[in-house]
N, C-alpha and C positions, 0 to 999 in steps of 0.2 A: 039588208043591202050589203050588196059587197065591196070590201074594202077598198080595190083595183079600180072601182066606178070611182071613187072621190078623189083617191092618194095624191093622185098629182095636184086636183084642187088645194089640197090641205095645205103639201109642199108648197106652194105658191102664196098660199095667203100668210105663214107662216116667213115668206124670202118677205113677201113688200113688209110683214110686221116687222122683220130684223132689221130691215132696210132703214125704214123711218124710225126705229128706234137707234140708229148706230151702229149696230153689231153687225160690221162687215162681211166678217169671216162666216159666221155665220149664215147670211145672207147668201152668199159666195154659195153653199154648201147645198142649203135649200133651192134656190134656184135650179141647180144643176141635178138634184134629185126630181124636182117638178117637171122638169125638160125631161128627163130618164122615164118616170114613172108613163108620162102621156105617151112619148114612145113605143115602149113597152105596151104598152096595151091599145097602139092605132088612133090615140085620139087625137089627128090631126091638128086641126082649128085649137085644143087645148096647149100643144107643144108650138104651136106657130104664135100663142099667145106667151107663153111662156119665156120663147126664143127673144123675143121682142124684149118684155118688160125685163128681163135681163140684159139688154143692148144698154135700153138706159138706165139700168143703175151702172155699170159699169162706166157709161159714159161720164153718171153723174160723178164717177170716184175716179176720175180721168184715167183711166182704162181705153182709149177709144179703138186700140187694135183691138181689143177681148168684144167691144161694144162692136164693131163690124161684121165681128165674126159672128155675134150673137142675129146683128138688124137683119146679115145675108140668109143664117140659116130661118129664122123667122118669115122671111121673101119666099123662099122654096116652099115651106109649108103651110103658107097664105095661098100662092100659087097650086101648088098641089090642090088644096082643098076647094080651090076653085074663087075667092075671095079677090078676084085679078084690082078692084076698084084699090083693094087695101094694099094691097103689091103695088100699086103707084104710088101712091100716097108715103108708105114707107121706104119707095124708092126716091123719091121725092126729098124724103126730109134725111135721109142717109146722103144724101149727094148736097143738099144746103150743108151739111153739117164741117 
């Protein structure tokens, strides 16, 4: 299997492990390599997940400009991918917030 197929997976499950264990920075780092790698390689629905779960950690570490900029770009490529039910939804809970 190739590596490209997972990486961003990895990066991802490695940001929520940082995340819930504390290691901010960390966290920070992963994320935005997970966002990169799905990019990189077209996997819409992956980078639109990524965009997100990124929105709220930020949020949770009251970041909530960083958390915006992550929920809007995660909207586009919900949108993009065609996913419009979840582009409400997280448009929804960005405007309660």
């Amino acid at each position: 299997s190739s590596q490209w197929n997972y990486q961003n997976k990895f990066y991802l499950l490695e940001a929520e492990d940082q995340y819930s264990n504390n290691d901010i920075e960390n966290a920070k780092s992963s994320y935005t390599k997970a966002i990169l790698s799905a990019r990189e390689h077209k996997f819409i629905n992956e980078e639109a997940l990524a965009c997100e779960l990124a929105g709220y950690f930020y949020l949770s570490i009251d970041d909530k400009s960083t958390a915006v900029d992550y929920f809007t770009q995660a909207h586009e490529k919900y949108h993009e991918w065609g996913a419009f039910s979840k582009t409400s939804k997280l448009y929804e809970f960005v405007q309660s917030e």
